[in-house]
PAMI-726411 format. One record per residue (C-alpha): x negated, y, z negated; residue number from 1; residue in three letters. Coordinates in steps of 0.25 Angstrom, whole numbers. Layout:
east, north, up, n, res
X, Y, Z, NUM, Ala $
...
END
This chain:
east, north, up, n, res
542, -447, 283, 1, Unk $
549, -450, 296, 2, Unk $
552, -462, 303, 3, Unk $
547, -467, 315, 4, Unk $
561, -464, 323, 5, Unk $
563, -450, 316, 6, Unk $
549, -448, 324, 7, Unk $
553, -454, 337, 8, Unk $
565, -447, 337, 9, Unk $
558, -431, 334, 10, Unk $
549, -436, 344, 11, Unk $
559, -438, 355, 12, Unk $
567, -425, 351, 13, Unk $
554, -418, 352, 14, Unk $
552, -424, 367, 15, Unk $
566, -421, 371, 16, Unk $
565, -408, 364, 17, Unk $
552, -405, 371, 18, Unk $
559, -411, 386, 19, Unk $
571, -400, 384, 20, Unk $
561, -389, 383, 21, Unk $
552, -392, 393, 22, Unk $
564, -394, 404, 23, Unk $
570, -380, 399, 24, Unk $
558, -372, 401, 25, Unk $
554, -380, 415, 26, Unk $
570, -377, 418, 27, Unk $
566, -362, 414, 28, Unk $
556, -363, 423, 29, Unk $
563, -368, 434, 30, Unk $
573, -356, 431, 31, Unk $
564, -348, 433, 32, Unk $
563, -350, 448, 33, Unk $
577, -345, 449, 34, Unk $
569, -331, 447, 35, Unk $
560, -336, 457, 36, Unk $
569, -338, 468, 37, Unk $
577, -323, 466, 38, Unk $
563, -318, 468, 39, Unk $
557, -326, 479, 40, Unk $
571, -324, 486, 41, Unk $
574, -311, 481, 42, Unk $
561, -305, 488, 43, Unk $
563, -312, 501, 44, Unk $
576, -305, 503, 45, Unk $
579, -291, 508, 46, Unk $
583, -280, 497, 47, Unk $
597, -280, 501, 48, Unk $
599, -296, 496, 49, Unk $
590, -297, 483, 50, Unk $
604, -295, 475, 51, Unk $
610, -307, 481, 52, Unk $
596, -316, 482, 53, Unk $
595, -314, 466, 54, Unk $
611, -317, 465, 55, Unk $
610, -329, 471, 56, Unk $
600, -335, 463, 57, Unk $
605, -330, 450, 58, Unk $
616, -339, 455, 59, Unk $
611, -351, 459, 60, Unk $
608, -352, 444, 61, Unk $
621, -346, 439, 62, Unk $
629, -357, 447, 63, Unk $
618, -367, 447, 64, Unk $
619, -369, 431, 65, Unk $
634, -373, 432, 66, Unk $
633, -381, 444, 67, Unk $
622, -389, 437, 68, Unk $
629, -389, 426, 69, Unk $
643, -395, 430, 70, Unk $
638, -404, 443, 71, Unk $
625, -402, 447, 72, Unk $
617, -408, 434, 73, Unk $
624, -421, 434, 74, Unk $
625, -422, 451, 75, Unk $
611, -425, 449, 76, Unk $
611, -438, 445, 77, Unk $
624, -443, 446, 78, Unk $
637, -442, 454, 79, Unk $
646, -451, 443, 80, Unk $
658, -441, 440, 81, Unk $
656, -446, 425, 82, Unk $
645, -441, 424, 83, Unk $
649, -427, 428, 84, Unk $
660, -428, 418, 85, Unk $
651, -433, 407, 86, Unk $
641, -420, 409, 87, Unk $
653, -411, 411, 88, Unk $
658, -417, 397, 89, Unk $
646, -414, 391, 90, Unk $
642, -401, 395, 91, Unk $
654, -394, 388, 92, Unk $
648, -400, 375, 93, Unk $
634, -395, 369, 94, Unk $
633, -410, 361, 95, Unk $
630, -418, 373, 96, Unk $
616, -410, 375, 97, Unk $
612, -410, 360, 98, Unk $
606, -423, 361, 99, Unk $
590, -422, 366, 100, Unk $
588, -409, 365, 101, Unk $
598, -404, 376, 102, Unk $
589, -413, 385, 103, Unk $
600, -415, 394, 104, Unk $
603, -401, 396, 105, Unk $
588, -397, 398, 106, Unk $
588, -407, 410, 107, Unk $
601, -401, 416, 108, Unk $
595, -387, 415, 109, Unk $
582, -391, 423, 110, Unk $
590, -397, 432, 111, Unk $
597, -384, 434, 112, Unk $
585, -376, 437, 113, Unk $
582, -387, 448, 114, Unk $
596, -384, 454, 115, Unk $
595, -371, 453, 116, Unk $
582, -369, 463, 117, Unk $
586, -380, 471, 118, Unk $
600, -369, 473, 119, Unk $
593, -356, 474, 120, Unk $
584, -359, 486, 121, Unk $
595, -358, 494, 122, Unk $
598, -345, 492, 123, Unk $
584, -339, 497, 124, Unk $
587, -345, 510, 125, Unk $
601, -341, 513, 126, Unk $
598, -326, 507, 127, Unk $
602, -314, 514, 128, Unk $
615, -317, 520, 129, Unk $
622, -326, 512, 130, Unk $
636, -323, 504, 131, Unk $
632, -324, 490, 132, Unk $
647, -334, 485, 133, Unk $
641, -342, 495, 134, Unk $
629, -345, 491, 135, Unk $
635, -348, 477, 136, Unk $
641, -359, 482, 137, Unk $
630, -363, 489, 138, Unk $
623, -363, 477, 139, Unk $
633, -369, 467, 140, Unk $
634, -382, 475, 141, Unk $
619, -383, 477, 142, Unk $
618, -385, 463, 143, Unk $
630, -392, 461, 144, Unk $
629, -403, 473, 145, Unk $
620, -401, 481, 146, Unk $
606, -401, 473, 147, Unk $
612, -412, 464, 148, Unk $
616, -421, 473, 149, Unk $
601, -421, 480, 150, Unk $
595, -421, 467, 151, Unk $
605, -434, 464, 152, Unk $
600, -441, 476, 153, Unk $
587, -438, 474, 154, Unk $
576, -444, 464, 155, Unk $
580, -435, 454, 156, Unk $
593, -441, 453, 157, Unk $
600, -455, 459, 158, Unk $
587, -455, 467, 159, Unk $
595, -461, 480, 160, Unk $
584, -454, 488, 161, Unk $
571, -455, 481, 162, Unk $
558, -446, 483, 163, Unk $
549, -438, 474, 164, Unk $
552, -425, 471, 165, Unk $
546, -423, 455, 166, Unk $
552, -406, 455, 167, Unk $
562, -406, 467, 168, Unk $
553, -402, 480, 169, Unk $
567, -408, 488, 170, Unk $
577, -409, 476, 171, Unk $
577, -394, 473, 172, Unk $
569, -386, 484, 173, Unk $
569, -396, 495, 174, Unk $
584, -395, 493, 175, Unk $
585, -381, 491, 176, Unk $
578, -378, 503, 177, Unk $
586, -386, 514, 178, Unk $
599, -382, 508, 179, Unk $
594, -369, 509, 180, Unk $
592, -371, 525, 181, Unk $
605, -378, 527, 182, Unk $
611, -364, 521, 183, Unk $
601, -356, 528, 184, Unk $
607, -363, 543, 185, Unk $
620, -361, 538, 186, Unk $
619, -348, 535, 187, Unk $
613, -342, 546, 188, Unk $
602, -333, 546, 189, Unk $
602, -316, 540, 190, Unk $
606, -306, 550, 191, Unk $
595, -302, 559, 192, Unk $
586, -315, 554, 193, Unk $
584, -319, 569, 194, Unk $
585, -311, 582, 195, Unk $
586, -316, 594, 196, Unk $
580, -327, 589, 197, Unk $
567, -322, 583, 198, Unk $
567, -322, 567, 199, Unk $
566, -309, 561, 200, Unk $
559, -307, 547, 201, Unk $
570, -303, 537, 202, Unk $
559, -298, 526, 203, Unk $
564, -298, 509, 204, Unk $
561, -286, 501, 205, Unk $
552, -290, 490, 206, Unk $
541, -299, 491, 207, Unk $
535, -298, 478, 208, Unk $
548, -301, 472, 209, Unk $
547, -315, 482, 210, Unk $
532, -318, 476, 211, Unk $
537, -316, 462, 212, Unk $
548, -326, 465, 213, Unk $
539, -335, 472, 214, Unk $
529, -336, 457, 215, Unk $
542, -336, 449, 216, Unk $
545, -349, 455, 217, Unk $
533, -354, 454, 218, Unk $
533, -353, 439, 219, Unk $
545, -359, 440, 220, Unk $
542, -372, 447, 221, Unk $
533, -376, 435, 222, Unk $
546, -379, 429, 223, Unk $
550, -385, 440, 224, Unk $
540, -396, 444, 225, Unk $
532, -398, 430, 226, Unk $
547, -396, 424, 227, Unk $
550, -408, 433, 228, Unk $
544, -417, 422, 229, Unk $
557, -417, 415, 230, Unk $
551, -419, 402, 231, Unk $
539, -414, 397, 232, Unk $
532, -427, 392, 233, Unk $
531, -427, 408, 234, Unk $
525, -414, 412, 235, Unk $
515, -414, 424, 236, Unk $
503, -407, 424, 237, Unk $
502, -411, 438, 238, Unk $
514, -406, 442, 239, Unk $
510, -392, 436, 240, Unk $
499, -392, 445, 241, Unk $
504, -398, 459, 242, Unk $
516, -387, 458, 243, Unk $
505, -376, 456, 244, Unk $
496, -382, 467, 245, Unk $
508, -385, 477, 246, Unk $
512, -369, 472, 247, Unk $
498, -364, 479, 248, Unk $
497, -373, 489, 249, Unk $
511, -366, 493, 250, Unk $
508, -354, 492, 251, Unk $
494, -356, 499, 252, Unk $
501, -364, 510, 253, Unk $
512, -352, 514, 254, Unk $
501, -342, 511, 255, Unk $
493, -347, 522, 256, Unk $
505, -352, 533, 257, Unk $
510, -337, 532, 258, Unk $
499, -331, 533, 259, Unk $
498, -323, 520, 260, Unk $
515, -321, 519, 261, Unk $
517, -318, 506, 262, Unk $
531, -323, 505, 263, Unk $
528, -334, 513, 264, Unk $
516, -338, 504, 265, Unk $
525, -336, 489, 266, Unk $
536, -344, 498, 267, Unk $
524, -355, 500, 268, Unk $
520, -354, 485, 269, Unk $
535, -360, 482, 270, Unk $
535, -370, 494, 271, Unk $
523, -375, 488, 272, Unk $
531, -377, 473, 273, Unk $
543, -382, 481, 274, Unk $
534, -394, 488, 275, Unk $
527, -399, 475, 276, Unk $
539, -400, 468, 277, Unk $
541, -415, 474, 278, Unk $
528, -422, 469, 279, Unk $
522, -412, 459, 280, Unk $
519, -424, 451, 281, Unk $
514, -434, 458, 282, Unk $
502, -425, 470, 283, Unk $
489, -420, 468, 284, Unk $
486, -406, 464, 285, Unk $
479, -406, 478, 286, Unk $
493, -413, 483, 287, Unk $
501, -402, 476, 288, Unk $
494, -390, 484, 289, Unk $
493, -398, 496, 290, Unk $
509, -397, 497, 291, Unk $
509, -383, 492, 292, Unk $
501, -380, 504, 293, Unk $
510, -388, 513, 294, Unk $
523, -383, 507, 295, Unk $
519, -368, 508, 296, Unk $
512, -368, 522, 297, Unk $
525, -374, 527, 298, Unk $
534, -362, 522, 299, Unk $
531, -351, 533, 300, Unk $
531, -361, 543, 301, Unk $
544, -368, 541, 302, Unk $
550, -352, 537, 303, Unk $
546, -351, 551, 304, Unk $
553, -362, 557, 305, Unk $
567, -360, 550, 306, Unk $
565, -345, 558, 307, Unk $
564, -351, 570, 308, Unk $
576, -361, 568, 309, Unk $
583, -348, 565, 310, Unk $
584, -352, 550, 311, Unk $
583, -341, 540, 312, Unk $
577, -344, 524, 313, Unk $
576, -330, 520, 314, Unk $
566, -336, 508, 315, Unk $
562, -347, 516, 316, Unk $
566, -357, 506, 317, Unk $
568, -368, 516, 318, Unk $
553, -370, 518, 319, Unk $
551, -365, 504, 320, Unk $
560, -373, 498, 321, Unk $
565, -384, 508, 322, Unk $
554, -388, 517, 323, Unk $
544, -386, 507, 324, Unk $
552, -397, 497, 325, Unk $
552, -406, 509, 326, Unk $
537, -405, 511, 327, Unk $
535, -405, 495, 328, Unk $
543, -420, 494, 329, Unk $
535, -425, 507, 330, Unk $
521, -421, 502, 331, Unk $
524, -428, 489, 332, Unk $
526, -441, 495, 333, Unk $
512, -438, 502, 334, Unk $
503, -432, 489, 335, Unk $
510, -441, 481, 336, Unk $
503, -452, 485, 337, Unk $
490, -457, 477, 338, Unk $
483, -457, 489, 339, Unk $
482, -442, 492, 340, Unk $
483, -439, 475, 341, Unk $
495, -440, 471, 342, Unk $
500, -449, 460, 343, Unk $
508, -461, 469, 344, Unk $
520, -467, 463, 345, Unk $
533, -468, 469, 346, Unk $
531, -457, 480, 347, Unk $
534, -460, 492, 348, Unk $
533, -450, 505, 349, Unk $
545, -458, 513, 350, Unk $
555, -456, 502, 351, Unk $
551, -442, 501, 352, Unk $
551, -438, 516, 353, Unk $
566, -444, 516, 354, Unk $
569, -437, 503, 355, Unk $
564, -423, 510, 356, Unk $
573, -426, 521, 357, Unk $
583, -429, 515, 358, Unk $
582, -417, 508, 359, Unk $
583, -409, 520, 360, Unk $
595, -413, 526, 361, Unk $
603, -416, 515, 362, Unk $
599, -401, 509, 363, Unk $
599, -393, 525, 364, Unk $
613, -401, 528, 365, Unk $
619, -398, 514, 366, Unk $
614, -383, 515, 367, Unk $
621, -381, 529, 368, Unk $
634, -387, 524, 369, Unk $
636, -380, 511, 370, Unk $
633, -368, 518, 371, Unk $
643, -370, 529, 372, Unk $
653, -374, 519, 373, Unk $
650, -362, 510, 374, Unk $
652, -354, 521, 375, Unk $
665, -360, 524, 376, Unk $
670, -357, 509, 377, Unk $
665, -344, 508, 378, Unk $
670, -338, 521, 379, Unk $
655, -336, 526, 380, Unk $
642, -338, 521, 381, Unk $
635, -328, 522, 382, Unk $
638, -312, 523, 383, Unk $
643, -304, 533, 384, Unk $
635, -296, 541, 385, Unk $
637, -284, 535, 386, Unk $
635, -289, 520, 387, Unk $
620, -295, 526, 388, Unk $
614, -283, 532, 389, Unk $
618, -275, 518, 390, Unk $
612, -285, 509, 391, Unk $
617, -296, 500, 392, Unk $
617, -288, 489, 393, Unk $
627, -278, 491, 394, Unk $
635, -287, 498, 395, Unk $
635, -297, 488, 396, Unk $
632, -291, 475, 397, Unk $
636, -276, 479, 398, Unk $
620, -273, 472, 399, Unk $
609, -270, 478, 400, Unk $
596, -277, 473, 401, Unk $
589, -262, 473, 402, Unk $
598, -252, 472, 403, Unk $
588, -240, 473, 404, Unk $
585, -244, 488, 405, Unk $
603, -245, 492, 406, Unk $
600, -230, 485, 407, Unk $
589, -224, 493, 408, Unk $
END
């Protein structure tokens, strides 16, 4: 018969064996949304640039696993030079990862998937026109500095600036989406965007291929908010159900604000993911659609204001991803509260409008910098005039995303 310690310690392997798995298959999950993104990206661009849309997402993860790999992981929560070397010591050795079940690993590779989505939504926003060696650096130092060192300060880290944010509404896609705009001002806007001042629609070629994006990520971002656990002894029923209810209070919201747009309405549906993701676990059911409907009803309109400034997001990812982020972390310090159904605790709605601001400047003004600097190394960054009226695809890549139409 065994003894009481044998079974503690089965026990425990069983748990930790049972934590690796359910972080892999969240982190699968989460992968996932890299499909997701080529979709909803690729269908919003014309036929001439799907090539180059789907390159640089295949990319962002390419780059992104070695960035996280070497800086990016270990950034997170410390900036001791030791501890760089210690992890640089160890991942050169499979030993040092046999202990628990790898568990160590299994939290690097969800943290990857994190990083990765917080990089990609740049590159719906600066599509169409910019050279493809410079959004590669773009993205490499996302991965490497720049999302490591918000997630450092951050409560996911040394917690230096503190606010709730259970699944990243600002850590990842708030992020993602104001570094997006500071490289969407520092880029400039696709030939013929804007004349005389008046925006001119630049339609994509495939919104069907946009809508099954748009649900791709939305299978996805189970993994990411109910994946947010971090171990399944603490998985949330009620955060399965905020981030659906907050996903059709998106998609409702934008539906409505548009006016029946479908782009506009599968665009919403992920605002909606995007704003639940800060306090999926502690609002209401009612409190998750509520924000749902907030975060998608503001997506044509703020699309709309970024054309007036003369901005152009070609996927919209600023209000999509940014501005729906912001409002995501504001509304949580509001339905958090017991008194309008949410579960109390520690939230508090100053701490997360200073977090959201914080969020903004710090992600617009790295954005606009890193691009001006890219542009600096790389002799330009974006194409010529010549190379963007033919397309990304055959200026970049020398293929044509479909062959059969460069033939008729």
């Amino acid at each position: 018969m065994a003894d009481g310690s044998t079974i503690v310690e089965a026990l425990t392997q069983l748990t930790t064996a049972g934590d690796v798995f359910f972080l892999v298959i969240m982190g699968v999950l989460v992968f996932l949304m890299q499909l997701g993104f080529a979709m909803l990206e690729g269908g919003q661009v014309r036929s001439k640039n799907v090539n180059n849309v789907m390159m640089k997402n295949v990319v962002d993860w390419l780059v992104g696993c070695v960035s996280w790999l070497f800086i990016g992981y270990i950034l997170c929560t410390s900036l001791n030079p030791n501890d760089f070397i210690a992890w640089w010591g160890n991942i050169f050795s499979a030993t040092p990862f046999l202990k628990d079940n790898g568990l160590e690993l299994a939290n690097w590779f969800f943290g990857l998937v994190f990083a990765a989505t917080a990089a990609t939504i740049v590159s719906g926003g600066v599509a169409e026109r910019i050279k493809f060696n410079s959004y590669l650096l773009i993205s490499i130092i996302i991965t490497a500095f720049l999302y490591p060192l918000f997630v450092y300060l951050g409560p996911w880290g040394a917690g230096i600036i503190s606010w709730h944010d259970y699944a990243g509404s600002l850590i990842v896609h708030g992020l993602g989406g104001f570094l997006a705009l500071g490289a969407i001002a520092a880029l400039g806007p696709r030939i013929g965007r804007f004349k005389n001042g008046v925006p001119v629609p630049i339609l994509g070629h495939n919104i069907p291929m946009a809508v099954f994006g748009a649900f791709a990520l939305a299978i996805g971002w189970y993994g990411f908010n109910v994946g947010s656990s971090l171990e399944l002894g603490s998985i949330s029923g009620l955060v399965c159900a905020t981030t659906t209810l907050a996903m059709a209070g998106g998609g409702i919201g934008a539906l409505i604000a548009s006016k029946k747009d479908v782009l506009f309405t599968v665009n919403g549906l992920v605002a909606g993911l995007v704003a639940i993701c800060a306090g999926t676990d502690i609002v209401s059911p009612i409190g998750g659609l509520i924000i749902g409907l907030i975060a998608g009803a503001q997506v044509p309109l703020v699309y709309k204001l970024l054309e007036n400034l003369k901005l152009d997001d070609v996927c919209g990812v600023v209000p999509v991803h940014g501005t729906a982020g912001v409002i995501g972390a504001i509304l949580a310090g509001v339905f958090g509260m017991t008194a309008l159904g949410g579960t109390g605790g520690d939230i508090n709605l100053i701490n997360q409008v200073i977090a959201a601001i914080f969020c903004i400047v710090y992600g617009t003004g790295l954005g606009f910098i890193l691009g001006k600097i890219i542009g600096v190394a790389t002799g330009g960054l974006r194409v010529s005039e010549e190379e963007e009226k033919a397309g990304l695809d055959l200026a970049e890549h020398k293929l044509p995303a479909y062959p059969e139409e460069e033939m008729a």
